[in-house]
N, C-alpha and C positions, 0 to 999 in steps of 0.2 A: 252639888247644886243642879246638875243634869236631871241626877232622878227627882231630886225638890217639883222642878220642872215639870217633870211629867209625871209623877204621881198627883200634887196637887190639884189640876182637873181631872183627872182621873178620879180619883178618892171619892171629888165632888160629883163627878158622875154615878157612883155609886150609891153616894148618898142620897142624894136628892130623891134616884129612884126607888130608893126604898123609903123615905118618909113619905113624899107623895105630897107636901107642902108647900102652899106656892111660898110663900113669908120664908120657911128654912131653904128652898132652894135657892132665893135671892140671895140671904147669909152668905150659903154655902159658897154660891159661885163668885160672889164677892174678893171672899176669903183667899177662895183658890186663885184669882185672879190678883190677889196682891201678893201670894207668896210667889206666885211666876215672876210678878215684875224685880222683887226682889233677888231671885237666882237667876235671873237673866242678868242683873247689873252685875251682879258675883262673876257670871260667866265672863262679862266682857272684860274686868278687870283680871280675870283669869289669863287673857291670852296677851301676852306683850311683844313679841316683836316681829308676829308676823307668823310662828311655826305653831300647827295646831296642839295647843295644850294636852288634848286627846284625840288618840286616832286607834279604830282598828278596823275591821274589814265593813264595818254598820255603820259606826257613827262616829261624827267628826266635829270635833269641838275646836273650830280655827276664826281668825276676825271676819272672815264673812257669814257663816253661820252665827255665831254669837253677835255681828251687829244686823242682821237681820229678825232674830231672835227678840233681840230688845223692841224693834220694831212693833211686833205681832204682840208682846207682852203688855205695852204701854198702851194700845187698841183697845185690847181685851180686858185690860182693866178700867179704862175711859170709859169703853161700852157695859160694864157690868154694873157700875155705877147710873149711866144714863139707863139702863132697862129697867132699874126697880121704878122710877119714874111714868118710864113709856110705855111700859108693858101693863099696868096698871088703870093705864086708859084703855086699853081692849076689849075687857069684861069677859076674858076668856080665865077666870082663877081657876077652875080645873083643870085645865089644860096647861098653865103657866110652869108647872114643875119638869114638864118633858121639852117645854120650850128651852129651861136652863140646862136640864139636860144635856141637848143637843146643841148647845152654846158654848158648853164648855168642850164639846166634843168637837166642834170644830176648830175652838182657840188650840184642843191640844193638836190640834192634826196640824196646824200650820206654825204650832211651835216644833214639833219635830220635824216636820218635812226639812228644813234648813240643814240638820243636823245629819240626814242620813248619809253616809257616806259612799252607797254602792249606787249605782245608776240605774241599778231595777228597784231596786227598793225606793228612794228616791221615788220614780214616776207611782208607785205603788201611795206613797204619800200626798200625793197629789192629787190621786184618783181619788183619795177616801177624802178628802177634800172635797169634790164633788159631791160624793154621795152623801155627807153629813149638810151641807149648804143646803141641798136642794131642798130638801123637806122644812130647811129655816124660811126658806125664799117664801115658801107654798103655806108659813105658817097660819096666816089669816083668813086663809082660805076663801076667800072670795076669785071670783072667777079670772080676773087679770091677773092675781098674783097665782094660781095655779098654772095659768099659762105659761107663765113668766117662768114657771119652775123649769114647765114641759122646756120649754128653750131653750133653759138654761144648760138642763142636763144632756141635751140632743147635739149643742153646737157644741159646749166644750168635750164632752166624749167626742165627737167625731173628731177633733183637735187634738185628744190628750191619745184618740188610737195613734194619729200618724206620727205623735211621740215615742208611742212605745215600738213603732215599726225603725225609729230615726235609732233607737236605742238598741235595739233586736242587731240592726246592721253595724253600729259600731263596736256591738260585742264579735260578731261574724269578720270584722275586718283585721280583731285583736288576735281571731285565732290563727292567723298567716301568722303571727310571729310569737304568738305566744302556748300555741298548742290547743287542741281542743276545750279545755275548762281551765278557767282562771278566773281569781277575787274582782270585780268591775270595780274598782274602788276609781274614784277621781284622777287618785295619784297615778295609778297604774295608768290608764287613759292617759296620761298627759305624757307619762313616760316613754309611749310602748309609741305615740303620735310622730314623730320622725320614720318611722317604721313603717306605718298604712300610705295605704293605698291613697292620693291626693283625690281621686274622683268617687271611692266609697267613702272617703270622711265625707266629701264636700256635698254627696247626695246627702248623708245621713245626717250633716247636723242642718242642713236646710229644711231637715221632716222635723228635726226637735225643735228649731226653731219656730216655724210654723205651729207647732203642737202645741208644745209651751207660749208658744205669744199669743195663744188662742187663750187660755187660762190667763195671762197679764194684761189681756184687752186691749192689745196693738191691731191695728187696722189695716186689714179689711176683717180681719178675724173678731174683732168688737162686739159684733150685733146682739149678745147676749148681755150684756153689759148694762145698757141702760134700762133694760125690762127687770132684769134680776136687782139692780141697786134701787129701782124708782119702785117696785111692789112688794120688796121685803118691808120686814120691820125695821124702825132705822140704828138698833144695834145691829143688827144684818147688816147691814149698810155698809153701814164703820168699818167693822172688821173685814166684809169682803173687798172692799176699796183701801185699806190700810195696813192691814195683813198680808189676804189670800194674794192679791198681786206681784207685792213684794216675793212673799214666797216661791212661786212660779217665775218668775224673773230667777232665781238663785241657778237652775237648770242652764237657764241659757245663759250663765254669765260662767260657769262651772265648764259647758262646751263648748263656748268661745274661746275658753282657755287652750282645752285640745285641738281646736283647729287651727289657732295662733301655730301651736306646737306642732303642727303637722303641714304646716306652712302652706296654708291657704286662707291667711289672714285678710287677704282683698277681697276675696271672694265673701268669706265670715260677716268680717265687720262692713263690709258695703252692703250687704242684708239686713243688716241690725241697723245700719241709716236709714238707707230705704224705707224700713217700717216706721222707725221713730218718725223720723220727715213727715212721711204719709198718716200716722196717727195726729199730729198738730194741724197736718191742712183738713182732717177730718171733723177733729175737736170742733175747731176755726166754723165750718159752716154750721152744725149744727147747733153750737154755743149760741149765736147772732141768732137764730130762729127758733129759740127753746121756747116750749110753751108748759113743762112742765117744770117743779121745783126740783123732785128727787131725780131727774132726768137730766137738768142743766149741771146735776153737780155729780153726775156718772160721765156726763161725756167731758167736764173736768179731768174726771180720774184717765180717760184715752188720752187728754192732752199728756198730762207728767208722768205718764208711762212713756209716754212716746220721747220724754223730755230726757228720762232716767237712762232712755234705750238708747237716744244718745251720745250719754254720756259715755256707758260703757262701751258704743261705738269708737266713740275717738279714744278711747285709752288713755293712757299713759298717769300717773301720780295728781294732774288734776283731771281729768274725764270720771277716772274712777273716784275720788275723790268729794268732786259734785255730785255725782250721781249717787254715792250713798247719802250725803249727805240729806240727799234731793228727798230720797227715801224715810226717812227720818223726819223731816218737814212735811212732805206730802201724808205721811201718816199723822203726825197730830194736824197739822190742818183739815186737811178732813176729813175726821173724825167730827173736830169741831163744826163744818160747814151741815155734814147728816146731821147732826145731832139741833142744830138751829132749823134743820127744814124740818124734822121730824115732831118736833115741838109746834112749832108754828103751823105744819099742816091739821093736825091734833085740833089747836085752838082754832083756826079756820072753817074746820073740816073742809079741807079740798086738796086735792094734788097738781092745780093749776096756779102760774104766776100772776094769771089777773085776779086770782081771787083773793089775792093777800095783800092787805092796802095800809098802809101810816102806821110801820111795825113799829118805828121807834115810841110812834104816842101811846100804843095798845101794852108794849112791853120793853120798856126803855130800857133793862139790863141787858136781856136777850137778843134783844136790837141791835145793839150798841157792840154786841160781843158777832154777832152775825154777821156787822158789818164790816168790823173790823179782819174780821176771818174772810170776808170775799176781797179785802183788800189784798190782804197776804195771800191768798190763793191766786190771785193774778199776778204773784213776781214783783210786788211794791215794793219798797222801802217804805221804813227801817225793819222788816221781815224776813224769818228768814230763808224762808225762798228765791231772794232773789239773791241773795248771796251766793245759793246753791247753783241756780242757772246763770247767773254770773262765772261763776267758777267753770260752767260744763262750757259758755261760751270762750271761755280763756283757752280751753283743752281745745277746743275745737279751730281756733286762731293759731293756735301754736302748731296744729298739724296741717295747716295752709285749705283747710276747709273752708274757705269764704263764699261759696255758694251756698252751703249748707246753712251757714251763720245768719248769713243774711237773708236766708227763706225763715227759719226759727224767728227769729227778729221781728221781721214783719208781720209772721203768723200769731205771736202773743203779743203783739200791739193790737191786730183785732180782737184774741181775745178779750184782751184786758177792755177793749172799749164792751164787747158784744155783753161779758158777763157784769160789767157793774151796772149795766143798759137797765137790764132787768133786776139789779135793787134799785136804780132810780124808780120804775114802774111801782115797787112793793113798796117805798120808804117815802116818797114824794107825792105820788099821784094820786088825785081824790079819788074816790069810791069806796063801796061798801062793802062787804064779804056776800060770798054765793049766799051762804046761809042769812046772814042779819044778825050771827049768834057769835062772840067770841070766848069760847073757854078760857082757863086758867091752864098757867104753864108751870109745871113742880120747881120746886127747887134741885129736883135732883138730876131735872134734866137741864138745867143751868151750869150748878159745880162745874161738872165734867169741861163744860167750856173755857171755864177759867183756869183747871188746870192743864188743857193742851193747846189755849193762846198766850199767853204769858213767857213759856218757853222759848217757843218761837220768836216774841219780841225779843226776850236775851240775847239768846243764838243767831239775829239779825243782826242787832250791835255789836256782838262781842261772839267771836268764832273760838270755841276753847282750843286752848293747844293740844291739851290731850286727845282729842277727838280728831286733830289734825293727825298727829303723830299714826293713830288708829287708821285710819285712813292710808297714810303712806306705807307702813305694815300689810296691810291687807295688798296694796297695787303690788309692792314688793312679791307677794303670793302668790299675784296670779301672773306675775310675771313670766311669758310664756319661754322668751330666751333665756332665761335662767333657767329653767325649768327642764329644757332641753340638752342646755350643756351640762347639766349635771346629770342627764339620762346616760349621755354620751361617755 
C-alpha cells in the first residue's frame, strides 16, 4: 500500500509529461489521486495498537504518519476533482498539463514527508515541498501571484534553514553518546534523549521549532501564508492549507517527543503554547479587518494551526487526540471553504469581499454549502470542529491551563463574530459585482464540496470509536515517559 502510494503520483507524473494533454493529464491525476486515498485508508487500518506496522532506517509507517497521510490523501483528491473544473476557467490549455504535473508532485512530496523516518531526510522532504509549491503558487503568472511566489520561497527557506541548523545540532549532541555516525531515526532520538545535553536539545528543538512552524504558518513566522494561499490557484490553496501544514507540524510533534524525553518538557511545550496562543490573537485581528476572500480564509488556516499547536502543547490522550482530530476537520473544511472562494471569485472576477454580493440568490447550492462551511470553520455546532476544539479545551482544563483556555475562548468568539461578519456583507448586503458580469460555477467545482462537508456533519454528531481508539494509540506512541523507561 506504501509503494501504491507513491508510485501512483508518480506514474501520473510521468505520464502526463509525456502525453502533453491537458484532458489526459486531468484523467491521470484523478486517477492517481483516488488510488492514494485508497492506500492511505489501507495504511491506517494497517496500524492497530499504536507500534509502527513498518519501520526501518527511511521510513515509518506508524499512527501518526499514516493519520496524517490520510489527511494530505483526502486534499489531493478533493482538490484533483475541483481543478478539472477551475483550471479550466484560466485558458491556459497548454500549459495545464505541467500544472498537473506539478500537482501531483507536490501531493506526492507531502505524502511521503510524513512517512520519512530519519530527521534529515525528513527536513529533505520538506524542502522539496517548497520547491514543487512554489512554481504552483507563480502558476498564473500575473504579477501578485509571482510575488507571492518570491515570498513564498524567501520566508520559508530562511525558516526551513534554521530547521536544518536545529537538526545538524541534535545530530552533534547524539554523538556525546552515541559515537561519531549513527542512523537519525526518530526512535533513536527519543532513546539516546535522557542522555543529551538539556541546553543543546533545548537550543536545537527551539531552531526546529521555529523552522518548521515557519512551514505550518504559526506566528510571527506566517507572513508567507496569506500571499501564497490568496494568489495561487485555489487547488493550491487546498492542498497547501490542508496538507502541506499538517505535514510540517509531523516534525515538531516527532521533536516534541524528544525533548519530553530529554526532559525539558517546560521549556518544549511552553514554546508550542506560546506560538499557538500567539497565532489565534494574530488570526483574531486580521480575520475582523480582511478585505480579501482567499486572504480571510489563509489567516483562518494561522488560526487552527495555532488551535492544533495547542493541542499538542497540552498533551496528554485528549490534547493529542483533538489536535488530530483538529487536523482532519481543518483539512476537509478548508479544502471546502478554498474551493467556494475559488469558484465565486471566477464568477465575480474579483479577489475582494465587497465585490461579492447576494451569493445565496446568484448560486443557491454553492451558497448554501459556502455557508455552511464558514459555519463549521468557526467551531459551531453540530460540526465537527468544534468537537475537536472542545476536546483540546478539555486537555487543556485538565492540565490546569485556565489562562490559556480562557484567552482561546475569547479569541474564537471574535473570530467566529469577525469571520461570519463578512458573509453577512457577501450573502445580505445589496450591491452589484465590480464587473456587472456574473459567470457560471461548474459542477465540478461544487462536487468536491459535498463530499468534504457532509463528513464533517457526521463526525460532528457522531465521533467513531475507531478513530477514538486511533487516537489513543497514537498518544500511547508518543508517549515520552514510556519511551524513556524503556531506553533505560
Amino acid at each position: 500500500m506504501a509503494l501504491a502510494l507513491v508510485l501512483a503520483p508518480a506514474a501520473a507524473i510521468i505520464l502526463i509529461l509525456l502525453i502533453r494533454r491537458a484532458r489526459a493529464a486531468e484523467a491521470l491525476n484523478l486517477v492517481a489521486s483516488a488510488i492514494a486515498l485508497i492506500a492511505s485508508f489501507a495504511l491506517l487500518a494497517s496500524v492497530g495498537d499504536g507500534d509502527a506496522a513498518f519501520e526501518n532506517s527511511y521510513v515509518i509507517i506508524d499512527g501518526l504518519a499514516t493519520w496524517m497521510i490520510l489527511c494530505a490523501a483526502i486534499v489531493y483528491f478533493l482538490a484533483s476533482i475541483y481543478a478539472i473544473g477551475y483550471m479550466r476557467l484560466l485558458d491556459q490549455e497548454d500549459r495545464l498539463h505541467r500544472f498537473y504535473a506539478m500537482f501531483a508532485g507536490f501531493a506526492l512530496s507531502t505524502l511521503v514527508g510524513p512517512m520519512m523516518n530519519n530527521a534529515g531526510i525528513y527536513w529533505i522532504a520538506i524542502e522539496l515541498t517548497t520547491l514543487i509549491s512554489t512554481f504552483l503558487v507563480a502558476f498564473e503568472r500575473e504579477a501578485s501571484s509571482i510575488e507571492a511566489a518570491w515570498k513564498y520561497i524567501i520566508v520559508v527557506s530562511a525558516g526551513i534553514s534554521l530547521a536544518l541548523l536545529g537538526t545538524v545540532l541534535f545530530y552533534w549532541s547524539g554523538t556525546f553518546a552515541l559515537g561519531p555516525t549513527y542512523d537519525m531515526t526518530w526512535k533513536t532520538l527519543q532513546e539516546v534523549a535522557p542522555r543529551l545535553s538539556p541546553a543543546l536539545v533545548s537550543l536545537s528543538f527551539l531552531l526546529v521549532l521555529i523552522g518548521y512552524g515557519t512551514k505550518v504558518g504559526l506566528a510571527p513566522m506566517h507572513t508567507w501564508l496569506p500571499d501564497a494561499h490568496s494568489e495561487g490557484p485555489a487547488p493550491v490553496s487546498a492542498l497547501l492549507s490542508g496538507a502541506l501544514l499538517n505535514t510540517a507540524m509531523v516534525g515538531i510533534v516527532r521533536y516534541l517527543v524528544v525533548a519530553d524525553a530529554a526532559g525539558i518538557s517546560g521549556l518544549a511545550r511552553g514554546a508550542l503554547l506560546a506560538l499557538g496562543a500567539f497565532s489565534l490573537f494574530v488570526a483574531a485581528l486580521f480575520i475582523v479587518r480582511q478585505t480579501g476572500v482567499k486572504r480571510l480564509m489563509a489567516y483562518s488556516s494561522v488560526e487552527h494551526m495555532g488551535v492544533i499547536a495547542l493541542g499538542f502543547g497540552f498533551g496528554g490522550p485528549l490534547g493529542i487526540a483533538g489536535a488530530l482530530y483538529h487536523m482532519l476537520n481543518h483539512s476537509l473544511n478548508k479544502s471546502a471553504m478554498f474551493f467556494g472562494a475559488g469558484a465565486l471569485m471566477r464568477a465575480y472576477q474579483t479577489k475582494r469581499i465587497r465585490g461579492i454580493r447576494r451569493v445565496m440568490r446568484q448560486f443557491p447550492a454553492l451558497g448554501a454549502l459556502w455557508l455552511a462551511g464558514a459555519v463549521a470553520i468557526t467551531g459551531a455546532p453540530p460540526f465537527a470542529l468544534f468537537l475537536s476544539e472542545l476536546t483540546i479545551i478539555r486537555a487543556g482544563l485538565s492540565g490546569s491551563q485556565f489562562f490559556l483556555i480562557g484567552l482561546m475562548a475569547v479569541l474564537l468568539i471574535i473570530i467566529f463574530i469577525g469571520f461570519l461578519n463578512h458573509f453577512r456583507t457577501m450573502y445580505f448586503e445589496s450591491g452589484k459585482s465590480e464587473t456587472g458580469e456574473i459567470g457560471p460555477v461548474s459542477l465540478w467545482c461544487v462536487a468536491p464540496m459535498w463530499l468534504a462537508l457532509a463528513p464533517l456533519l457526521v463526525m460532528g454528531l457522531w465521533w467513531p470509536q475507531v478513530l477514538w481508539e486511533h487516537f489513543q494509540s497514537v498518544a500511547h506512541a508518543l508517549d515520552a515517559t514510556r519511551i524513556a523507561e524503556a531506553a533505560r
